[in-house]
C-alpha positions in Angstrom: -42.2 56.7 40.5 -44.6 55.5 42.7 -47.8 56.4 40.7 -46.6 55.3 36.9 -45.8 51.7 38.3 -49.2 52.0 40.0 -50.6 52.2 36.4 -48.8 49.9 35.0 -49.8 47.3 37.6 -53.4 48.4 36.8 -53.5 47.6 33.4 -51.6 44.0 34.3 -54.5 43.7 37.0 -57.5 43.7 34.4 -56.6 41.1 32.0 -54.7 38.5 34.7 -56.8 38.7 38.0 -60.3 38.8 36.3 -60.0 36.4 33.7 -61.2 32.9 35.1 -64.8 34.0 36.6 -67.9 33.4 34.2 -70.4 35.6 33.1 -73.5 34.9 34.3 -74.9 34.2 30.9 -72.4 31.4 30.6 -73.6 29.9 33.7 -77.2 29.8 32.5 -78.8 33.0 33.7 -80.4 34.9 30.6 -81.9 38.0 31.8 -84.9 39.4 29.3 -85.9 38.4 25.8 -83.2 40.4 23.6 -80.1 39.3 22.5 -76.8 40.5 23.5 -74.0 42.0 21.5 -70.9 39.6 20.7 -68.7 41.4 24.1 -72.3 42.1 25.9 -70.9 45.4 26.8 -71.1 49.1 26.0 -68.3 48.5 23.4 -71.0 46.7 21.2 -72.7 50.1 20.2 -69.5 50.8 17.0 -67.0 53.4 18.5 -67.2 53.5 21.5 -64.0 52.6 24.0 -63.2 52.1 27.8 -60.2 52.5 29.8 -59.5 52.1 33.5 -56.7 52.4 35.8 -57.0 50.3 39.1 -55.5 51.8 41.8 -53.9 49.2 44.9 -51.9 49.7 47.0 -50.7 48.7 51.0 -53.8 48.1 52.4 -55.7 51.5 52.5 -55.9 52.3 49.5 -58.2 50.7 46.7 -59.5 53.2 44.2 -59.5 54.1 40.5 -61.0 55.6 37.3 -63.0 54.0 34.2 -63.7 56.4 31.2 -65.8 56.0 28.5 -65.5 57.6 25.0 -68.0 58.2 22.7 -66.1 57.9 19.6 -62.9 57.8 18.3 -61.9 61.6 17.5 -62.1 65.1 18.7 -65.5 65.0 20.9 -65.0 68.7 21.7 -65.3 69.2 18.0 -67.5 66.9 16.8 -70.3 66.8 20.1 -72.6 64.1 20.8 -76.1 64.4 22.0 -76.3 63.7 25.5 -79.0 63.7 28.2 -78.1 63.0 31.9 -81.5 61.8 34.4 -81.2 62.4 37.9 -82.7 59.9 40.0 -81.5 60.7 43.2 -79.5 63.7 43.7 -77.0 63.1 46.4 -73.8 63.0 44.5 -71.6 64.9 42.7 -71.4 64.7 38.8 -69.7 67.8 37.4 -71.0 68.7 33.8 -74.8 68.2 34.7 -75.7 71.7 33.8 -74.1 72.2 30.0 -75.4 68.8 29.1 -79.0 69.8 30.4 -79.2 73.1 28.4 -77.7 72.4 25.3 -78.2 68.4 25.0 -74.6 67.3 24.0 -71.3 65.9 25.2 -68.1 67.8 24.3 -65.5 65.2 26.7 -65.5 61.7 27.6 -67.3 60.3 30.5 -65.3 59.6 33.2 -65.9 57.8 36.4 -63.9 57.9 39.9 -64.6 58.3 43.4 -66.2 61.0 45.3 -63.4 63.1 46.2 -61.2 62.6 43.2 -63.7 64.5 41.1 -62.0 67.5 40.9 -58.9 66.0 39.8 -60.1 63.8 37.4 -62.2 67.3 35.9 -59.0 69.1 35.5 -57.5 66.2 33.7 -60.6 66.1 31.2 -59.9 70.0 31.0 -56.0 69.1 30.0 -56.9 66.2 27.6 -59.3 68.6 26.0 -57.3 71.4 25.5 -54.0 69.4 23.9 -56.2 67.8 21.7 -55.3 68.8 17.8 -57.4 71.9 16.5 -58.7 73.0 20.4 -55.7 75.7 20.8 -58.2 78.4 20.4 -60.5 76.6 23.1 -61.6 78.7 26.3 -64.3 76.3 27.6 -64.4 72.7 28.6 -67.3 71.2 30.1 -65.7 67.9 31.6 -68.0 65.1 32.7 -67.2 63.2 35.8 -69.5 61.1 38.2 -68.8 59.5 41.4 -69.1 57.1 43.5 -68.3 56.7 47.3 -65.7 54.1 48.1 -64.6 55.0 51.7 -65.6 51.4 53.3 -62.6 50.2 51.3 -60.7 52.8 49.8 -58.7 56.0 52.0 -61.0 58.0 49.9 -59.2 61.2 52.2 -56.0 60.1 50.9 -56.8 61.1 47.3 -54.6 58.8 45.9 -56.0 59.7 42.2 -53.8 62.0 40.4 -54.4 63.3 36.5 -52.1 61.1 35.0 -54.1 58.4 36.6 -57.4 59.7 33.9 -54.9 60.8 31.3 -53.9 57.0 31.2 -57.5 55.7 31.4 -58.1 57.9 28.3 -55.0 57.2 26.5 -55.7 53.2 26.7 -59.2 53.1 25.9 -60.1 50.4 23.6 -63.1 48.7 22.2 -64.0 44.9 22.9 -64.3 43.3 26.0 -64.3 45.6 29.5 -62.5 44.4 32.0 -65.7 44.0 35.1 -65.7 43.3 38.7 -62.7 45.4 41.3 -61.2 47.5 38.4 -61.1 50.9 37.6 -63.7 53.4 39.2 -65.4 49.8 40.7 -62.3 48.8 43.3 -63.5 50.0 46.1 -67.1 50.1 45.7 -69.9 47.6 47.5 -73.2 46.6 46.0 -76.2 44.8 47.9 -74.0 44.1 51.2 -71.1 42.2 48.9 -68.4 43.4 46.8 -69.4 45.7 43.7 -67.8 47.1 41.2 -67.9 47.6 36.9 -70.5 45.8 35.5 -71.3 46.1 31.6 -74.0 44.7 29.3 -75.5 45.2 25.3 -78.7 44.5 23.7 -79.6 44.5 19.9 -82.8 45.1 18.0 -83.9 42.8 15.5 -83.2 44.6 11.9 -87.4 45.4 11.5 -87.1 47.0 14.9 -84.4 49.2 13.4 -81.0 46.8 14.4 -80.0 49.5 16.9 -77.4 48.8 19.7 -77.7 50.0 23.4 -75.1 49.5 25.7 -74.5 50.2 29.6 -71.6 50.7 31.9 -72.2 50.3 35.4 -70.2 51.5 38.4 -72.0 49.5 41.6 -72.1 51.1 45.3 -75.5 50.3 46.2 -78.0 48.1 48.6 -81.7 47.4 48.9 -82.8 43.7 48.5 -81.2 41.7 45.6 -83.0 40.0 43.2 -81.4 38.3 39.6 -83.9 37.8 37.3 -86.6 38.0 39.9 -85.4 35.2 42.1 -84.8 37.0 46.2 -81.4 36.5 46.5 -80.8 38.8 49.2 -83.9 37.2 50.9 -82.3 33.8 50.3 -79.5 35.3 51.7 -80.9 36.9 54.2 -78.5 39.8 53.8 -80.7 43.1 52.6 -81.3 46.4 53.5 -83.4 46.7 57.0 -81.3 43.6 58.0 -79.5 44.8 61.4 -75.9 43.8 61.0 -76.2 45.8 57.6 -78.6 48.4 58.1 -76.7 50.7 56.0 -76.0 49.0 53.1 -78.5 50.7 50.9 -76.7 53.8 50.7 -73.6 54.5 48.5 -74.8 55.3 44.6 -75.0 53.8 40.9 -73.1 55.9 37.7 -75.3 54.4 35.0 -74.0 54.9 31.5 -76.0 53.8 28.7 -74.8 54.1 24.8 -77.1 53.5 21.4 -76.2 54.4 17.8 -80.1 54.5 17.4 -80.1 58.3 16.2 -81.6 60.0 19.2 -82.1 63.6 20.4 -81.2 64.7 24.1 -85.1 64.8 24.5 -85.5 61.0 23.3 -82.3 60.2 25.2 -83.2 61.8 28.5 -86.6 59.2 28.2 -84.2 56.7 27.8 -82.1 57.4 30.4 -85.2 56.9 32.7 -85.5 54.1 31.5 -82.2 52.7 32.5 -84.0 52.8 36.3 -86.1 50.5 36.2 -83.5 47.8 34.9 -81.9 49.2 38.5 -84.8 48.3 40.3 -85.3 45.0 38.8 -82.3 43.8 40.9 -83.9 45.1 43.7 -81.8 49.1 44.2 -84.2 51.4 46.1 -82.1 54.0 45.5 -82.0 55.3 48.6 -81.7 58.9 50.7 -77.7 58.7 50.9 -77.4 57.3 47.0 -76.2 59.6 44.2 -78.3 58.1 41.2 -77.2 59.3 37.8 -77.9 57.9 34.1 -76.1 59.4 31.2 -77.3 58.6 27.9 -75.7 59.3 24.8 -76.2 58.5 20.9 -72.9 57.5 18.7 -75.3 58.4 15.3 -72.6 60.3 13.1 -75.6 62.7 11.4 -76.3 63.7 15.0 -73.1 65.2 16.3 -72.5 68.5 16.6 -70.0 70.8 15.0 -68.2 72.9 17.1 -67.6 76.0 14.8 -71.3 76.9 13.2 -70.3 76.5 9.6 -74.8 77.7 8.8 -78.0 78.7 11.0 -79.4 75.4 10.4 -78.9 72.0 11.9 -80.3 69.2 9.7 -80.8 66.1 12.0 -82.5 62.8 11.2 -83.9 61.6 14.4 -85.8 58.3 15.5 -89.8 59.0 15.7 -91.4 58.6 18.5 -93.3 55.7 18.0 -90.3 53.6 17.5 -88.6 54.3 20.7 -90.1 51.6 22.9 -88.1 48.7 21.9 -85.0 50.8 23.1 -86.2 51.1 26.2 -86.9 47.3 26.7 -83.1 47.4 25.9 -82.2 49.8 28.4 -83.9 48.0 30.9 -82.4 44.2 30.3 -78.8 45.7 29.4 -78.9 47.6 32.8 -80.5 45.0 35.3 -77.5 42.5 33.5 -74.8 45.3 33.9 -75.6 45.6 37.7 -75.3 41.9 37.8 -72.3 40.8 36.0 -70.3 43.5 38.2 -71.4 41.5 41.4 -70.8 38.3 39.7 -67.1 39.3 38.4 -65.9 41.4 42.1 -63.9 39.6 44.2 -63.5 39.6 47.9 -61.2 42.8 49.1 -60.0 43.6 52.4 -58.6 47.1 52.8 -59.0 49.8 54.7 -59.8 47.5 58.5 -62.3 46.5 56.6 -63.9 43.5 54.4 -66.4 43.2 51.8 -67.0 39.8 50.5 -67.9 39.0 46.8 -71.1 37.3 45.9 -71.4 33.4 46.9 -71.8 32.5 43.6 -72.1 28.9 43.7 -75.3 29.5 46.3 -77.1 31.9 43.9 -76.6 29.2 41.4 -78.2 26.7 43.6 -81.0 29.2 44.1 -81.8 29.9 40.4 -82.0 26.1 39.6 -84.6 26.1 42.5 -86.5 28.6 41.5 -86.3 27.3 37.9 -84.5 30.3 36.5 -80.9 28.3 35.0 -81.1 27.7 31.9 -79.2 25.4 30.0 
C-alpha cells in the first residue's frame, strides 16, 4: 500500500505546499513584450492538460512524473503534429525517432527521471493500448524525457512504478500547473539552487493571428543566471566556473512548448529551436553533461492525423511562412519565464545527504529594483 498512499499524498502536496509563493509577474518582473494567457501556462493553448505525481518519501527518495496531453481524446487515433529539436544530445528521450520521420505525436508527453524511463514507456504502452477503439493496436511509440535527479533523489532506487504515470495521466487537468518541487521537477537543481516545473504562455494580438504558445519546463541545469538580463548569479556570485560549484552546469532541460497556431512538424521543429534561445536568455549554456530536448507540438484540430487512412490525400491548412516570426518571439519570452517561475516556486529540499537551497528570492528582488528591472 505503500505506493497508492504515496499518490495520494502527491496530489495533496501540489495544491497545499505550493500555494503561498508568487509568481514573479506578481512581484513585478515582466519578462518580454507579449502578454500572457489568464493561467500563464501551457494549459492556455485550449486542450491541453497536465498531471503529476510527486514522489517523497524518508529521506532518499524525492522523485516523480509530470505528463502533458495534447488534447482531450484518443491521441493514438487522432495524432498531432510534433517536432522534437535536439540541442544537446546527452539524455535519454525515448520516441525521438517516430516523431522525426513521420512528424506527429500518437501518446502523451511524459516527463520523469533518468532511470525511470523505461517504466514510465511501458506505462504509455498500457495507457495506449486500453484506450477505447486501440484493441487492434500493435505499435505504440511512447514519448518520455528525462531528467537527472540523483543529487537529491535515490535515482538507483527506482522508486517510479507505472501506476505512478497511469495516475499522472488519469488526473490531468487544464488550468493552473502546479510549479516548483512537484512532479518530474522534485528532485531536480537549476543554476546551483533548487529547480523544478516551471510553466509560462504568450498570446498574439488577433492581426498577428491570436495564436497561443505555451511551455512546460522541467529544470536541472547551471551556467550563469540572469532574469530579464539582470546577473543574478554574478550578484550572487554562485555560477558555473565558480569553485565550490564547478559542476553545476550539468544536469539537463525537457522543454515542452504547445501552440494551436496550425503548424507542420517542419514549422514546429523551427519553433522548437526557438524555444533555446529563451533558455539562454537566463543564462543555460547547455553544457557537455546536459540532455537538451524541445518538443513542440500544434493542438490545431484540421492538423491531426487519422490513424486509419480513410483517402490518399491529406488536406491540411497550415500557417505560411511569413507569419511565423511572431511565434517565435513567443517561444522565446514563454520559455525564458517558464525556466524562471520553476526557480522562483522550488523550495529548499534536503534528501539524499544532501541539500539544495531554493532561490533567495527577496535578494533577487533587491537586485531587479537596482538594476531598474521591477515594475510596478
Amino acid at each position: 500500500m505503500r505506493y497508492p498512499l504515496l499518490i495520494l499524498i502527491s496530489l495533496l502536496m501540489g495544491t497545499f505546499l505550493h500555494a503561498q509563493k508568487a509568481r514573479p509577474a506578481a512581484l513585478g518582473i515582466r519578462i518580454g513584450v507579449l502578454p500572457a494567457g489568464p493561467y500563464n501556462a501551457i494549459t492556455d493553448v485550449a486542450g491541453i492538460s497536465v498531471g503529476q505525481v510527486t514522489l517523497i518519501h524518508g529521506d532518499s527518495v524525492r522523485t516523480g512524473v509530470t505528463a502533458i496531453l495534447p488534447h482531450t481524446g484518443n491521441i493514438f487515433q487522432e495524432k498531432v503534429p510534433a517536432a522534437i529539436y535536439l540541442a544537446n544530445g546527452f539524455g535519454k528521450l525515448v520516441g525521438y525517432s517516430q516523431v522525426e520521420e513521420l512528424g506527429n505525436l500518437e501518446t502523451p508527453i511524459v516527463l520523469t527521471n533518468t532511470l525511470s524511463v523505461p517504466t514510465a514507456a511501458d506505462a504509455l504502452i498500457d495507457y495506449t493500448l486500453t484506450q477505447p477503439g486501440n484493441a487492434q493496436v500493435r505499435s505504440v511509440n511512447p514519448l518520455v524525457g528525462e531528467t537527472n535527479d540523483g543529487g537529491l533523489n535515490d535515482i538507483r532506487g527506482r522508486h517510479l512504478r507505472k501506476e505512478h504515470v497511469l495516475t499522472a495521466i488519469a488526473e490531468a487537468k487544464p488550468g493552473p500547473v502546479t510549479e516548483g518541487n512537484v512532479g518530474a521537477g522534485t528532485g531536480t537543481r537549476c543554476f546551483g539552487f533548487k529547480g523544478g516545473i516551471g510553466t509560462a504562455s504568450r498570446q498574439l494580438p488577433a492581426n498577428l493571428g491570436g495564436y497561443t504558445v505555451g511551455v512546460l519546463v522541467q529544470t536541472n541545469f547551471g551556467g550563469v543566471l540572469q532574469i530579464d538580463g539582470v546577473p543574478v548569479g554574478v550578484e550572487l556570485r554562485k555560477f558555473y566556473l565558480q569553485e565550490q560549484i564547478a559542476q553545476s552546469a550539468d544536469g539537463s532541460c525537457m522543454i515542452v512548448v504547445a501552440t494551436d497556431a496550425p503548424l507542420d512538424a517542419r514549422n514546429l521543429k523551427r519553433l522548437a529551436k526557438r524555444a533555446m534561445l529563451g533558455l539562454g536568455k537566463t543564462g543555460g549554456i547547455a553544457s557537455n553533461g546536459s540532455g537538451d530536448y524541445v518538443v513542440a507540438f500544434s493542438t490545431a484540430a484540421q492538423l491531426r492525423v487519422p490513424y486509419r487512412m480513410d483517402r490518399p490525400l491529406l488536406a491540411q491548412e497550415v500557417l505560411h511562412n511569413d507569419a511565423i516570426s511572431p511565434l517565435f518571439l513567443a517561444v522565446i519570452e514563454a520559455t525564458e519565464e517558464a525556466i524562471i517561475n520553476s526557480l522562483f516556486a522550488a523550495r529548499t529540499m534536503h534528501a539524499n545527504g544532501h541539500t539544495s537551497e531554493e532561490l533567495p528570492v527577496d535578494k533577487v528582488l533587491e537586485m531587479m529594483k537596482k538594476y531598474n528591472r521591477l515594475q510596478q
